[in-house]
N, C-alpha and C positions, 0 to 999 in steps of 0.2 A: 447520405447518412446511413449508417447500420441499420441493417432489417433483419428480424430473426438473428440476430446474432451475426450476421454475416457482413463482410468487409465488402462493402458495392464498390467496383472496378469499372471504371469506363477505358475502353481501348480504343484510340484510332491508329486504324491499319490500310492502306491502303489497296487490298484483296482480300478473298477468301481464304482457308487453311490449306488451301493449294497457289499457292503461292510463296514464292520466300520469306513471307514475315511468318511463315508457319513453324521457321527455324529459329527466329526470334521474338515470336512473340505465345502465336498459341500452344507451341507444344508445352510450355511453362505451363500457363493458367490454366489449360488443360486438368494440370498434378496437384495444383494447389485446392487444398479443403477449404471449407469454410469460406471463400468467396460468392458474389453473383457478381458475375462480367456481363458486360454489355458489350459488343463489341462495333463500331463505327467503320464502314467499310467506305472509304472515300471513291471505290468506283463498286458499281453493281458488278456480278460474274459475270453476266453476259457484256458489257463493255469491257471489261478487262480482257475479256477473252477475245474477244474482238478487234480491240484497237492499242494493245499493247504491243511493242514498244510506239507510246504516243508519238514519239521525236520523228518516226521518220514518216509520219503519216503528215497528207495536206492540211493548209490551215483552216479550213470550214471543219474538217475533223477535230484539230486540236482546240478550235474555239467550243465546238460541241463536246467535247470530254472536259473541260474546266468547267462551263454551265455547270455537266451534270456534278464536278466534285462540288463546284459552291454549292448547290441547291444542299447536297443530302450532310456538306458539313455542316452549313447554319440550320439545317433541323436538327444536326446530333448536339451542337455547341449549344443550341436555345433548350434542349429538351435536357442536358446537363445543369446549364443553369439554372432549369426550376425545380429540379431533381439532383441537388449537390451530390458526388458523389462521395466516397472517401479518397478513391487513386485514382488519379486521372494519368494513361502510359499515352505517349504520342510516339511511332516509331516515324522516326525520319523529321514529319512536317500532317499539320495539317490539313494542308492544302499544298502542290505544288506551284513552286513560282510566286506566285505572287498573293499576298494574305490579306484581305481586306480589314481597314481599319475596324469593322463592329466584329471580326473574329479576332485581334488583338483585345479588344473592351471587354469580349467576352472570357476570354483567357484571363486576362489579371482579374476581373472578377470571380474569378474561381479559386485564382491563387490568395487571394485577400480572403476569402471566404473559408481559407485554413486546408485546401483541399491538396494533396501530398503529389505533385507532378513531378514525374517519371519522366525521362523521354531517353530514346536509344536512338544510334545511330550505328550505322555500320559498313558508309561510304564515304568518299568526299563529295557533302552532300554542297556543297557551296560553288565545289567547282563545276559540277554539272547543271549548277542551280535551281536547283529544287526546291533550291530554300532562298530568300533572299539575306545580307548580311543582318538586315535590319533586324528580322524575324529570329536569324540565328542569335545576333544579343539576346534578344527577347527571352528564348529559348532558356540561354543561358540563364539567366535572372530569377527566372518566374520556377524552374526547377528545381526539386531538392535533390534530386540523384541525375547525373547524365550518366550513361551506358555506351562506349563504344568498344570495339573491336579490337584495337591494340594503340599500342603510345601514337602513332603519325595522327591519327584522330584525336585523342586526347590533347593534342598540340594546340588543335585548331582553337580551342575552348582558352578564351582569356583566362589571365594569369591569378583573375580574383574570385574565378568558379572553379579552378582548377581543386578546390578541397571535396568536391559535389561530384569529381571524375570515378567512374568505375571501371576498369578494363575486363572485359567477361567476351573471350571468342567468340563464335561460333560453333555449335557442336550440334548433333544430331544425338536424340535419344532415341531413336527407333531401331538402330542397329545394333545395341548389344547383346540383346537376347539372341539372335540368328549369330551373332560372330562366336558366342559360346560352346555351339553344337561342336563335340569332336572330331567330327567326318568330316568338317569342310574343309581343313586344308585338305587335307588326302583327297578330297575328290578333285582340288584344283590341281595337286602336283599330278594327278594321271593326266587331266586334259592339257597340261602343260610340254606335254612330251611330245605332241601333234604339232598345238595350236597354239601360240601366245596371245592372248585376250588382253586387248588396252581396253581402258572405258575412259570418256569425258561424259561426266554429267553438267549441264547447263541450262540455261535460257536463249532462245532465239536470239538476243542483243546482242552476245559471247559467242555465236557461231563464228563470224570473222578472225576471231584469235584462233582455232583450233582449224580454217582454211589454211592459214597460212604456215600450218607445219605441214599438211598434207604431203608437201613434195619427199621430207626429210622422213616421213615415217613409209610413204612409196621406198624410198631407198632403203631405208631399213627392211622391210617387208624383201625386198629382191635380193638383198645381202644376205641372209637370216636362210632364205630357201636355197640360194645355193651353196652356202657351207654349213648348214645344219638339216635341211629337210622340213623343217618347221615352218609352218604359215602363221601371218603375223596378223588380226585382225584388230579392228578399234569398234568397240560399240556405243553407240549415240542417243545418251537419254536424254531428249531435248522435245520442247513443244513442236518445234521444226525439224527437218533433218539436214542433214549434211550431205550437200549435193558438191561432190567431186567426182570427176574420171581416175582410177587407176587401176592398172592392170593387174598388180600382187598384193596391197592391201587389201585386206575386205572389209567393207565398210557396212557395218550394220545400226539403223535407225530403229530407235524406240521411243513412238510417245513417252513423253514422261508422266508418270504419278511416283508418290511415297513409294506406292507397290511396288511396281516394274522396278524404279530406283534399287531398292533392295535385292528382288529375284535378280536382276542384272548384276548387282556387286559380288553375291553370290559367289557368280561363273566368271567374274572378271581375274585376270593376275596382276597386273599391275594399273594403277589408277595415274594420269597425268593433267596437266592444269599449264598448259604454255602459258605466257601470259608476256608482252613488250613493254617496256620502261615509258611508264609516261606518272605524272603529278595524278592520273585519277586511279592507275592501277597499283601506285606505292598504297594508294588508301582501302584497299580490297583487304578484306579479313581472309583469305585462304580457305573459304568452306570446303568448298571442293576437298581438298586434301584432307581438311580434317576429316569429312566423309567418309573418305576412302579408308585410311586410318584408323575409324570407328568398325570398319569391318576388315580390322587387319588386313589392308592391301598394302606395299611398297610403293611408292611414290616417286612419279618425275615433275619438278615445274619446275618455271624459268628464277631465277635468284632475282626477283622483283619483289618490293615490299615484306609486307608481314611473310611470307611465303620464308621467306629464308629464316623464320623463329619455328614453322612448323615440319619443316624437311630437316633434319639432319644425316648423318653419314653412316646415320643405321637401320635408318628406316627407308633410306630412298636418293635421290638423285636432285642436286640441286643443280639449274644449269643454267652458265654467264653468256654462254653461246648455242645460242640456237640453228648450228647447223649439221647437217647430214653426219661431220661423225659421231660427235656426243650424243645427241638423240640414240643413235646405231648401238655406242659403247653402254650407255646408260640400260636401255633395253636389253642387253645380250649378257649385260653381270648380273641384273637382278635376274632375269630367268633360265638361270644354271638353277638346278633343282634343290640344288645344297643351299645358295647361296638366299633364294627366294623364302626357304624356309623359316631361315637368321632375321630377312630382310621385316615376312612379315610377323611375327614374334617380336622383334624390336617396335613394331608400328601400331601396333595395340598396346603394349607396355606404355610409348608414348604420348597416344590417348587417354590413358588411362591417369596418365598424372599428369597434363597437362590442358587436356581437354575435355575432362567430364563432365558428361550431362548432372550427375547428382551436385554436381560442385555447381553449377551453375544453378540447380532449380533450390537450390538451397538458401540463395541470393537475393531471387527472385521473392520463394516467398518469405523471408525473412524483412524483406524491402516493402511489401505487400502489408504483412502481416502485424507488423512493428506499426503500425497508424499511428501516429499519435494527431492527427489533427484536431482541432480545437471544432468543426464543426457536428462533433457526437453531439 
């Protein structure tokens, strides 16, 4: 119910604002007035940080990580119920895998209770199952807005909630203020005449997709030095690093936070996002790229999924083959200094109208703020 005037928000997320729902979920509510959020963290920081990614940990681990999500979602789900709130956002699920029947009782109790359910998604979350199909109905039902990433998601959502679909990317608000300063490209086209700066930014789970370009950006790297002089490095903002051997790459790891993220894109020239053809990476929103984009970088990824609505032939490199020479050509046209300049100018322009952060928090609280529920 409204306190003080203010629109009470319950969020379950499954991390803290260092984590990726911070792209999706907190940097919004973050902006919006007039609210009080609550926010439900289905694991503690210290287990997250600990025992993420859960899938490849043993099973006395993964039984001890679900304990701990049921315990702290049926305090958040019981402590909603006695405390209606006005919006209730669930990103993903929550709970993963498997949902117990009194947090289903408790849900449609809320939704009977006139309370405005949100829920985002922004994976296929069914096929890694996270969700089960049951709960994904459920989902659908009991919600007045769904929120995904682009139409391959939107899909999954039967054909009688499909009026309840919103499509809202992925975007980053944190970088426009830094991609506006005038000196930064200039300061990248001088280090560009040395050094070519690749960047992947990720999560430890996505190290394996940017392993297996390694070989192709080695050869890039030893082409690049002997017909131009130029060294070709990749830097790695990951909770993990990227442990490869090569001889002319240079491979530089960086814990990831928001911060580094930023100082790193910085000094980056070109930002890439490999990615192989499979059913769960057609359902990947392209953040990464938008990322990069949001601080005017050119762009290489593979032409999988949504990837191919955010790369186009101005802003960057879309590639059907992933081997040694595209990687090589891709690389060597964007960073001609004339050429990087068009590239990244075109790649904030289309940020800018396709990807904006005010475009999306406007959504947000407009969606938030519009309550109309019946339990004032």
């Amino acid at each position: 119910m409204k306190k003080n005037g203010k629109t009470i928000v319950s969020a379950y997320v499954k991390g803290d604002d260092n984590t990726p729902e911070y792209y999706r979920i907190y940097q919004y509510l973050y902006k919006i007035d007039g609210i009080n959020c609550k926010y439900h963290k289905m694991m503690s920081t210290w287990v997250y940080k600990h025992f993420m990614p859960v899938s490849r940990r043993p099973v006395l681990i993964k039984i001890f990580v679900y304990l701990h999500q049921y315990v702290r979602m049926l305090l958040a789900l019981v402590s909603d119920n006695m405390n209606i709130p006005d919006v209730l956002i669930v990103h993903k699920r929550i709970i993963s895998h498997y949902m117990p029947f009194s947090f289903n009782w408790m849900l449609n109790r809320l939704h009977r209770k006139g309370v405005k359910i949100i829920w985002d998604f922004d994976d296929h979350i069914l096929k890694t199952k996270e969700i089960s199909l049951d709960n994904f109905h459920l989902m659908s039902s009991i919600s007045e807005k769904i929120v995904v990433t682009h139409r391959f998601l939107a899909n999954l959502i039967d054909e009688e909630y499909q009026d309840k679909v919103t499509i809202l990317p992925t975007t980053d608000g944190d970088m426009e203020p830094h991609v506006k300063r005038a000196d930064l490209a200039e300061q990248r086209l001088l280090t560009l005449h040395d050094n070519i700066r690749l960047i992947w930014i990720g999560t430890s789970y996505n190290i394996p997709l940017l392993s297996d370009i390694v070989p192709q950006l080695e050869y890039a790297a030893i082409t690049i030095k002997e017909k131009e002089n130029r060294c070709l490095s990749i830097t790695v903002v990951c909770d993990k690093p990227l442990i490869s051997r090569t001889k002319h790459l240079r491979i530089i790891n960086i814990p990831w936070s928001r911060i580094t993220a930023i100082e790193e894109l910085k000094n980056a020239h070109i930002g890439i996002m490999p990615l192989p053809d499979s059913e769960f990476n057609r359902g990947k929103g392209g953040f990464k790229l938008v990322q990069y984009m949001a601080m005017a970088l050119p762009c290489i990824g593979s032409d999988v999924g949504f990837n191919n609505k955010v790369i186009d032939s101005s802003c960057g490199f879309l590639l059907k083959d992933d081997n040694e020479v595209t990687w090589l050509n891709a690389i060597t046209t964007i960073s001609d200094s004339t050429s990087w300049r068009k590239f990244s100018e075109a790649a904030i322009r289309k940020w800018e109208r396709d990807f904006s952060f005010e475009r999306n928090l406007s959504f947000w609280t407009s969606s938030i703020k519009d309550n109309q529920s019946s339990n004032e």
